[in-house]
VOGU-3710 file (C-alpha; in Angstrom, 3 decimals, decimal comma):
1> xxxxxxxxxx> -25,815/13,352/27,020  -27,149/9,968/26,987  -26,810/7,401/29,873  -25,742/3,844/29,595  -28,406/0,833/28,806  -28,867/-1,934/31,023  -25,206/-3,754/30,892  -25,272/-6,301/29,058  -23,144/-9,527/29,770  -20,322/-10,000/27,282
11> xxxxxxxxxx> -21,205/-13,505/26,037  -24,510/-11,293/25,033  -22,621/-8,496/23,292  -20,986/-11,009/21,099  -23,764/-12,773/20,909  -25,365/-9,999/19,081  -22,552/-8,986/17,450  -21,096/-12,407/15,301  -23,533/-14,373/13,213  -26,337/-16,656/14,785
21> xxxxxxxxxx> -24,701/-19,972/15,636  -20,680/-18,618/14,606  -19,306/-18,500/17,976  -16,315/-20,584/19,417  -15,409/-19,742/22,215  -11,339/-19,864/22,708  -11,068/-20,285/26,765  -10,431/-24,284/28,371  -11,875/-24,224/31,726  -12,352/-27,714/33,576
31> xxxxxxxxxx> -15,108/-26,243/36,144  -14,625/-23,971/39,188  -11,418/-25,613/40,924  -9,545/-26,414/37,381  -8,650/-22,907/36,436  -8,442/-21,169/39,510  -5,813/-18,702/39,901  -3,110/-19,762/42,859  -3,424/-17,212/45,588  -2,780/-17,470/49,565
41> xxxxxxxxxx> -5,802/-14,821/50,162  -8,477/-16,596/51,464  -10,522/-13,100/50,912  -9,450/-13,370/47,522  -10,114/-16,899/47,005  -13,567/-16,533/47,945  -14,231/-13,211/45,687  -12,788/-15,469/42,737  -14,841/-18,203/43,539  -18,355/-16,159/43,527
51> xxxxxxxxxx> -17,637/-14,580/40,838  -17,695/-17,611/39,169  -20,479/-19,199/40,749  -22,464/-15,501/39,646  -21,004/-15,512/36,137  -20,772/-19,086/35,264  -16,887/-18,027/33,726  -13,973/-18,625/35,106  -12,303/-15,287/34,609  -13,113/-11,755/33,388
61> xxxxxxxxxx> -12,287/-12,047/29,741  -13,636/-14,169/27,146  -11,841/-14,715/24,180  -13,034/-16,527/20,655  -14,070/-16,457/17,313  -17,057/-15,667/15,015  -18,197/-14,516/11,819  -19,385/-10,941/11,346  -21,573/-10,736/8,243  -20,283/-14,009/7,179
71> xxxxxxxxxx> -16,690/-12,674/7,757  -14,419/-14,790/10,583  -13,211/-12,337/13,105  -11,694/-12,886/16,532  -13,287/-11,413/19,636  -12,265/-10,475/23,224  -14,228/-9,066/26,056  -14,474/-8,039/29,439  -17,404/-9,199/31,492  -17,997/-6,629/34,508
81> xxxxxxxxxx> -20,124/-8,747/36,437  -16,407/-10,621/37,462  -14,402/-8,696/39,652  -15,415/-5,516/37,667  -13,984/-6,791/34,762  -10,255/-6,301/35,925  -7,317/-7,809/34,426  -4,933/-9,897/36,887  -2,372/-12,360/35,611  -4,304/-15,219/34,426
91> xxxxxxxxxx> -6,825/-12,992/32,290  -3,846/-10,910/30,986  -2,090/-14,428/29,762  -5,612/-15,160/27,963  -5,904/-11,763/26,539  -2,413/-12,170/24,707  -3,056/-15,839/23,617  -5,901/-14,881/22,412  -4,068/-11,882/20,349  -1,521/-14,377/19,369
101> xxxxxxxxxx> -3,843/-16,791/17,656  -5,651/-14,293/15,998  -2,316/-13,268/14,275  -1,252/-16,228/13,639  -4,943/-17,290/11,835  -4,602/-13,855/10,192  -7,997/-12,989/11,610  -8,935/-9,462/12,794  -9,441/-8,599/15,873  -12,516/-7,205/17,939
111> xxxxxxxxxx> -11,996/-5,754/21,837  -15,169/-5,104/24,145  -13,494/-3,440/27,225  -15,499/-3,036/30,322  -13,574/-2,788/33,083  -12,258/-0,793/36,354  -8,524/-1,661/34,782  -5,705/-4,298/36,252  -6,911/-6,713/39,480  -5,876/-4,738/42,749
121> xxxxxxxxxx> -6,005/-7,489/44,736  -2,888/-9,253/42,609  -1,246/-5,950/42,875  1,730/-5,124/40,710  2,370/-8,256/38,846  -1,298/-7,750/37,621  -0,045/-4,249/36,346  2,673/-5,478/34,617  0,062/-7,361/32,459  -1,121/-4,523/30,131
131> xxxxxxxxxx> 2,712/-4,728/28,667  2,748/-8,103/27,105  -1,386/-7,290/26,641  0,103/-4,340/24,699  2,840/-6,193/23,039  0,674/-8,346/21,712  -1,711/-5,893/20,072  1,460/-4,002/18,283  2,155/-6,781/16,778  -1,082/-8,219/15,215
141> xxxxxxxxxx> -1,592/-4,324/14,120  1,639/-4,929/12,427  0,930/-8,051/11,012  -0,954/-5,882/9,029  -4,542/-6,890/10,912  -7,189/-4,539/11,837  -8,013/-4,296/15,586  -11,615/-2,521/16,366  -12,344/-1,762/20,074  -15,260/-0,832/21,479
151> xxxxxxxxxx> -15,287/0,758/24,753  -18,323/-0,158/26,926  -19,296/1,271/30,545  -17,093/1,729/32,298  -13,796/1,109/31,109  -10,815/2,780/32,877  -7,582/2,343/34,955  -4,732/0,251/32,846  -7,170/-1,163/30,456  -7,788/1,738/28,938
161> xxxxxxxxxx> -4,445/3,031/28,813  -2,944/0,076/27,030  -5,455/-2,357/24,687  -8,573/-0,051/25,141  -6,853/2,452/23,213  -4,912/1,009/20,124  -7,511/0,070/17,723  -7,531/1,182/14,531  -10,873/2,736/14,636  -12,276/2,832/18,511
171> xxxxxxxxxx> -16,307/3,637/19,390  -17,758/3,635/22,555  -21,583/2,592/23,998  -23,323/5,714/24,488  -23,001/7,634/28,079  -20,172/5,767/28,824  -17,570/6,196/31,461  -14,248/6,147/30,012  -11,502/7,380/31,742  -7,779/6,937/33,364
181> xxxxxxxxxx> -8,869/7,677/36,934  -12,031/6,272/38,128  -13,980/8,933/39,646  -14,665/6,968/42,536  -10,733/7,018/43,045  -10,546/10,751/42,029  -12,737/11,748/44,863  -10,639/9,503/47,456  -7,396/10,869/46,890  -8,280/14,882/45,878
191> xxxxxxxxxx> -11,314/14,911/48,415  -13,409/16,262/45,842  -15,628/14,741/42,665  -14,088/14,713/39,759  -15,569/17,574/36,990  -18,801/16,103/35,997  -19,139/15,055/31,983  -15,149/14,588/30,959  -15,488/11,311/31,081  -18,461/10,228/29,241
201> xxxxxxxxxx> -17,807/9,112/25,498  -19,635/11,844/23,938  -17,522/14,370/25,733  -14,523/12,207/24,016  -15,717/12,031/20,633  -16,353/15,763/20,407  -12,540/15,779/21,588  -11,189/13,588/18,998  -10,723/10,866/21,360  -12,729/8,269/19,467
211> xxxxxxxxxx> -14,258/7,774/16,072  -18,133/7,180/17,083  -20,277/6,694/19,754  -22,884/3,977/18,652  -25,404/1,253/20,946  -24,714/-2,356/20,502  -27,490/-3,121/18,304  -25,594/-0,618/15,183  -21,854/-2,159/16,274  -22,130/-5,447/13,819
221> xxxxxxxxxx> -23,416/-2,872/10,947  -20,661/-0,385/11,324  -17,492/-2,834/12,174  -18,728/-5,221/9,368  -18,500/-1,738/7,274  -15,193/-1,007/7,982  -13,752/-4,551/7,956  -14,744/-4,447/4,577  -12,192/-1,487/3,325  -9,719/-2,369/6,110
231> xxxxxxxxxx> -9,681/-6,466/5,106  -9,181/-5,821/1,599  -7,371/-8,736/-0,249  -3,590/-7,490/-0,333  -2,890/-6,413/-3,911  -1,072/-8,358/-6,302  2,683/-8,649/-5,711  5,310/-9,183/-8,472  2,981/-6,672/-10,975  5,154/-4,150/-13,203
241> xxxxxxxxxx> 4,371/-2,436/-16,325  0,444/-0,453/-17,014  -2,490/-2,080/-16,057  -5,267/-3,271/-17,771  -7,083/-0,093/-17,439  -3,582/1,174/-19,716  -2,847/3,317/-16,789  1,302/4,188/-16,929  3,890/2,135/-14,965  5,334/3,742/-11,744
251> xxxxxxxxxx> 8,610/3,947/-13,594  7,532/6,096/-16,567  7,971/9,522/-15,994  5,107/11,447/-14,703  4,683/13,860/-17,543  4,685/11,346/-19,690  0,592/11,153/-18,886  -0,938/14,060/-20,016  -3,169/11,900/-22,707  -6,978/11,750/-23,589
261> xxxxxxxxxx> -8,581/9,518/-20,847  -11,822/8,062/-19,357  -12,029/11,587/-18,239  -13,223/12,898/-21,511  -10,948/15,179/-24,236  -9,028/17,692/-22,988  -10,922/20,925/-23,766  -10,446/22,727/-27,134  -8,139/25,834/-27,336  -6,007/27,647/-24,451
271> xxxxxxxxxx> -6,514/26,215/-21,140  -7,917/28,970/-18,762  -6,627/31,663/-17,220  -4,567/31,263/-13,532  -7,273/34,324/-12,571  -10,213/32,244/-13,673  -8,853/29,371/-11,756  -8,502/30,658/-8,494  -11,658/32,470/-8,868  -13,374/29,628/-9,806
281> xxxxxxxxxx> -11,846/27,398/-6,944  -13,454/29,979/-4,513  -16,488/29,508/-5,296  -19,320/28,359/-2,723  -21,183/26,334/-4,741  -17,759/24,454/-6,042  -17,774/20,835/-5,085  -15,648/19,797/-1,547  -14,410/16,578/-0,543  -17,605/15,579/1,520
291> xxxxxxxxxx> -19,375/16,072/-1,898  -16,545/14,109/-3,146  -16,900/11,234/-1,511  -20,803/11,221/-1,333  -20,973/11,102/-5,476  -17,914/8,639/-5,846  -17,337/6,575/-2,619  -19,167/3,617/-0,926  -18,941/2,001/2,635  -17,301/5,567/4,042
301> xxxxxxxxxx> -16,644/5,544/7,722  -15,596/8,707/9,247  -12,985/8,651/11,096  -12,837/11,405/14,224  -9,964/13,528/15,036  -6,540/12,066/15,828  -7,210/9,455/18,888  -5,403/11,837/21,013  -7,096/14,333/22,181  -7,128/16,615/19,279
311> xxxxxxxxxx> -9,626/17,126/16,630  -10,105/19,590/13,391  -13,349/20,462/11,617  -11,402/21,174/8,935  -9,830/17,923/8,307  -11,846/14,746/6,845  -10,395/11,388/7,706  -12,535/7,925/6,395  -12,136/4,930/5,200  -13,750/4,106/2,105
321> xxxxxxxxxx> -14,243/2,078/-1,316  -13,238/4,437/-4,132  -14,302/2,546/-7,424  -13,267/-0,925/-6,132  -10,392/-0,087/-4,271  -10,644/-0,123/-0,422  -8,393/3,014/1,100  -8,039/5,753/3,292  -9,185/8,978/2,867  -7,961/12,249/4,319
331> xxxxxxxxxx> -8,632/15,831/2,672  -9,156/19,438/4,185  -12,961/20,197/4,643  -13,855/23,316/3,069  -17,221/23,458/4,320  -19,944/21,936/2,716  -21,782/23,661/-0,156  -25,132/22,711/1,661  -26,292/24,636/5,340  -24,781/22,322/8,309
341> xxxxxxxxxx> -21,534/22,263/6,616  -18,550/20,850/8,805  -16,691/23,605/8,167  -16,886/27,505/6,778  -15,216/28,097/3,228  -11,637/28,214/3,762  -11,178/27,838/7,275  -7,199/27,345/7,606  -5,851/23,864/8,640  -4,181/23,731/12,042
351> xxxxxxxxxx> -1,558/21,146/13,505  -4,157/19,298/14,699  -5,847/18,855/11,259  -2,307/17,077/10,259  -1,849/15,433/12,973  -5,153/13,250/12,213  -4,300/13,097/8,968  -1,286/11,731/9,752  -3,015/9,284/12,065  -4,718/8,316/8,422
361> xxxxxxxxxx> -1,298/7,645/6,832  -0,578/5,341/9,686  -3,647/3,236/9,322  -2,730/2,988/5,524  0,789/1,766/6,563  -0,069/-0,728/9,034  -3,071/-2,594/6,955  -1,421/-1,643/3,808  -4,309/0,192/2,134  -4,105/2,847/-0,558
371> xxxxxxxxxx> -4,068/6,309/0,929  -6,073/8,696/-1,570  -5,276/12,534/-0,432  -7,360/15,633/-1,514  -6,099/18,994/-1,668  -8,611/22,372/-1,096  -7,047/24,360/1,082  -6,843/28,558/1,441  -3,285/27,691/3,776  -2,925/26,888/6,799
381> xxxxxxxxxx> -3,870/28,486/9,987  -1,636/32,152/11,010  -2,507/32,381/14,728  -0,736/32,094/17,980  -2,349/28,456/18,583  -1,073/27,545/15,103  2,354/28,175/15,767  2,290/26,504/19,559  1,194/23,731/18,768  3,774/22,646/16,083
391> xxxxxxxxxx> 2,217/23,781/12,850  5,654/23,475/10,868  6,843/20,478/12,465  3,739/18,584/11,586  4,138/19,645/7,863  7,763/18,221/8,174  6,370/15,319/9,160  3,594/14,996/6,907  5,890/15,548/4,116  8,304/13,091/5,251
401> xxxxxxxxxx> 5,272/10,212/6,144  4,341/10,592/3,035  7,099/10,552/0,763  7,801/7,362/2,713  4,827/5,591/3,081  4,811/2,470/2,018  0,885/2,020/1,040  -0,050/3,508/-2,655  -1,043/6,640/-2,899  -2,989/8,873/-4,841
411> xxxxxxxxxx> -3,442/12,664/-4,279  -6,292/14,957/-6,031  -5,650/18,707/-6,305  -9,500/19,516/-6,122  -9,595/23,060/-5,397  -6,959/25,565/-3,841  -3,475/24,405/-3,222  -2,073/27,639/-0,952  0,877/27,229/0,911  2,413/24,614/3,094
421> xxxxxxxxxx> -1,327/22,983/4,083  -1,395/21,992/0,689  2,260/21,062/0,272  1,750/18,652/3,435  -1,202/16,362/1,554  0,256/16,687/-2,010  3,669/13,955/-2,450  2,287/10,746/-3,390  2,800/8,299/-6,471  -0,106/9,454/-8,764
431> xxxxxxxxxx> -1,205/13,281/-8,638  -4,298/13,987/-10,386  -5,755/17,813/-10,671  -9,113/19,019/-11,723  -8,836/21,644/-14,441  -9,253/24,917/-12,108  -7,427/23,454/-9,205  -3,775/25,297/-8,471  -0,931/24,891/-6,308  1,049/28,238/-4,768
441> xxxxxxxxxx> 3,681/28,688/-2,185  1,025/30,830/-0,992  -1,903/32,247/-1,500  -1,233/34,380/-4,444  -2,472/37,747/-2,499  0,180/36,907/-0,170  2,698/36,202/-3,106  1,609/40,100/-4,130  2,494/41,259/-0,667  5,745/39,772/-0,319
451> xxxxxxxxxx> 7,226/41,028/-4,176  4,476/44,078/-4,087  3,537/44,882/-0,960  -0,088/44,900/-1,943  -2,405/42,249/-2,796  -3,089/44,087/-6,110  -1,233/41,903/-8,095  -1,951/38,391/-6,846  -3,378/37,053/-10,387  -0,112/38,379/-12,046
461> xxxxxxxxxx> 2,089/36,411/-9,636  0,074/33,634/-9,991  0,247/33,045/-13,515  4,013/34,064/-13,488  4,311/31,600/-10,512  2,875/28,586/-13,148  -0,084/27,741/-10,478  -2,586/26,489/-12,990  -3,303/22,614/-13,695  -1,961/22,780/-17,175
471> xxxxxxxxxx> 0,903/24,235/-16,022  1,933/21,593/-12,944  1,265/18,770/-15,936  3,831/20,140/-17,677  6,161/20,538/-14,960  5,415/17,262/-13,968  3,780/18,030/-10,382  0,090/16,544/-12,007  0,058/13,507/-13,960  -3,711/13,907/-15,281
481> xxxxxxxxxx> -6,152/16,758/-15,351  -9,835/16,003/-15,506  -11,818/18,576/-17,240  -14,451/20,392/-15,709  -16,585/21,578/-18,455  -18,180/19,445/-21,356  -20,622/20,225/-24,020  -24,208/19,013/-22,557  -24,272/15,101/-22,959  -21,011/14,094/-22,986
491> xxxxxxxxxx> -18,699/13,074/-20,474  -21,125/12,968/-17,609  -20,842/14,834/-14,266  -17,575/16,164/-12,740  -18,190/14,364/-10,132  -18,479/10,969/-11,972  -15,762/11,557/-13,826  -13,937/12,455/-11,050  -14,526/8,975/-9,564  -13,846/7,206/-12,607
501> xxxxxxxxxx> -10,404/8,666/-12,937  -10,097/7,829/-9,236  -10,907/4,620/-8,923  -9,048/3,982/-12,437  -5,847/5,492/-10,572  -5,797/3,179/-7,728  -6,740/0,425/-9,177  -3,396/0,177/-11,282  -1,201/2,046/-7,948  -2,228/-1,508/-6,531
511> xxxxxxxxxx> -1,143/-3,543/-8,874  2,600/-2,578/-9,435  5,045/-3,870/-7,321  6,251/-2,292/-3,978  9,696/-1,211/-4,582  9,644/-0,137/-8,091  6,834/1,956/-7,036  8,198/3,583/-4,043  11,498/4,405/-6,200  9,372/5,980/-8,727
521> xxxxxxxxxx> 7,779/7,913/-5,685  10,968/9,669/-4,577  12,528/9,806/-8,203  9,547/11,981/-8,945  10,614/14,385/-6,545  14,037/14,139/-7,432  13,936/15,538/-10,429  10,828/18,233/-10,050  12,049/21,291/-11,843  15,478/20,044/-13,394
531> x> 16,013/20,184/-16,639
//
């Protein structure tokens, strides 16, 4: 593991970060004596007072604005050179003034943590900061404003557990110390140190605890990145009716889509067989989501893991640009078709997988971004673990988040559809399918076991079960199919196509208006397999 640079002050992280000449700083100070906090601890007092004489602040936040890439943000950081960066009352009230203006100036919001957590030496009024501190944050996040953080060394104590870990998307320096208990602490009270490398950011990233670990000099690249999908204009309100692009309304009546596209003719004669679908969806070589969004997306960040502790190779979470259209990304990782993939072909999807991609659903809510889902998935994970940890519950809930959410979205049945893994990515207000992707209650050799008892007769099922693409347009699951094979010359790649249809699709899903789309959404679902 890497250790931590040289710390550098916070006025020279931001610095670094906003553009050259951008910063205004937030904080009134009228010199040592005009801000300083009231205290009958002449100890106290005289820490206070050479901190400032070191620092040149007058507390251990700074709090202001900038532009990032020509972008205004907001920015607040801890500098550890005062008091070890902790938080006591008068640096808590600037923290959530600071949150408040950003809000109300609709800006969003950048956190540099550093710090040993609330001020000791103010005791538990100090402590009771992190609440409003807290407060605050919730509601610029649901204002609908991004907040980044970026953990430096060390952060811990109360600061982590309240602002340090809300954002959004959350790095961290690398070699960092982040943790709840200081070790320093640990050792005092247990008589022992604490277990070495648990708290060190790459040890937390690996765990799903954070989204990257990154220096200082890549942070105005990478947050400029993502404030570009997650600051997308809001989408036009008051829209009904099809778009310019002639895609349908979110009132018409999902099979009422199954015309020649951008995606090229449908193909001439029968469409094929449920057998040569699933065989064909099996294959190595067939394209996966990270393939996906390498051919068809632009400014990806990956997200990591659920921000709790919890992370699944098998699950891909991003933001993106699909087309035009900033969103979210989430889709189950079949491994890549190249060596190094991020996961084997067909590894199951555990509760944890859906519990990040539920964390992806939230981000969509909150900033109001369309949520684009892909489905490839052999089921979800039979074990012991699976079952522990919650794996039906968390399909309940993904169901239910997303037959709910707010944001737009826009599922693509890429590959396999088996089972409930599939079920819990599928609801959304557009469903497009390629032409050998399928969608089973199982997979079908399980199907055959169940009616059988032998997996003999899993194609049978299947095409009895009406798995294929052509056969979920009709029923009104998939409201397009793009066609996988063209003559030599015309219609371009898949996987352009693919991304025109895409981008095409949320495009228009951003354009109609809230409510009539969100009716359409659970109307949709009403009415799946009544006459």
């Amino acid at each position: 593991m890497s250790v931590p640079t040289p710390r550098a002050t916070a006025l020279e992280l931001i610095e670094a970060v906003v553009d050259p000449g951008s910063w205004r700083c937030w904080d009134e100070w009228d010199g040592p004596a005009g801000a300083l906090t009231e205290t009958a601890d002449p100890a106290y007092r005289a820490d206070l007072l050479a901190a400032r004489e070191r620092t040149g602040l007058d507390e251990s936040v700074i709090t202001g604005e900038g532009r990032l890439r020509g972008r205004r943000v907001a920015v607040v950081a801890c500098e550890f050179r005062f008091l070890a960066g902790s938080i006591g009352v008068a640096a808590g009230e600037r923290l959530v003034r600071a949150v408040e203006r950003a809000t109300e100036l609709r800006l969003p919001l950048l956190a540099a943590p550093a710090s040993g957590g609330t001020r000791m030496q103010e005791g538990t009024v100090a402590f009771l900061q992190m609440v409003k501190v807290a407060a605050a944050i919730t509601d610029h996040k649901g204002a609908g404003l991004p907040y980044l953080v970026y953990l430096r060394h060390p952060t811990t104590g109360g600061v982590l557990a309240s602002w340090g870990s809300l954002g959004h998307l959350t790095a961290a320096e690398p070699g960092a110390l982040i943790g709840f208990l200081g070790p320093r602490v640990h050792e005092a009270l247990y008589g022992e140190p604490f277990p070495p490398g648990v708290q060190v950011a790459e040890h937390l990233l690996a765990h799903g605890l954070i989204d990257a670990v990154l220096p200082a000099g890549e942070l105005a690249d990478i947050a400029a990145r993502a404030l570009d999908v997650l600051c997308a204009d809001a989408a036009p309100s008051g829209q009904e009716g099809a778009s310019a692009s002639g895609s349908p309304s979110a009132s018409e009546p999902p099979s009422a889509v199954g015309t020649p596209s951008p995606a090229g003719p449908p193909s001439p004669g029968e469409p094929p067989s449920a057998a040569e679908s699933i065989r064909r969806s099996r294959l190595p070589q067939r394209i996966g989501v990270r393939e996906l969004l390498e051919g068809v997306a632009t400014e990806v960040t990956p997200l990591s893991g659920t921000g709790a502790g919890e992370r699944d190779p098998g699950l891909l979470l991003a933001l993106a640009r699909v087309g035009s259209v900033p969103c979210v990304v989430l889709g189950h990782d079949r491994g890549s078709r190249r060596a190094g993939g991020a996961a084997p072909a067909g590894q199951a999807l555990g509760p944890a997988g859906l519990r990040a991609a539920r964390r992806g659903m939230r981000i969509a809510a909150e900033l109001d971004l369309p949520l684009l889902t892909v489905v490839d998935t052999a089921g979800a994970a039979l074990s012991r673990e699976a079952e522990e940890g919650g794996l039906a519950g968390e399909i309940a809930r993904s169901l239910a988040d997303l037959v709910t959410l707010p944001a737009p979205t826009l599922c693509l049945l890429l590959g396999q559809g088996a089972g409930g893994a599939a079920l819990a990515l599928l609801p959304a207000d557009r469903v497009v399918a390629a032409r050998h992707a399928w969608l089973s209650p199982l997979p079908p050799e399980g199907a055959s076991a169940i009616l059988y008892r032998t997996t003999e007769r899993a194609y049978e099922v299947a095409a009895r079960q009406g798995v294929r693409s052509a056969d979920l347009l009709a029923a009104g699951i998939v409201d397009r199919v793009v066609e996988e094979e063209y003559e030599e010359g015309v219609g371009g790649s898949f996987t352009a196509r693919l991304g025109a249809v895409l981008g095409e699709e949320l495009a228009a899903l951003r354009a109609q208006e809230r409510g009539a789309r969100l009716a359409a959404r659970r109307a949709r679902y009403r009415r799946v397999g009544l006459p």
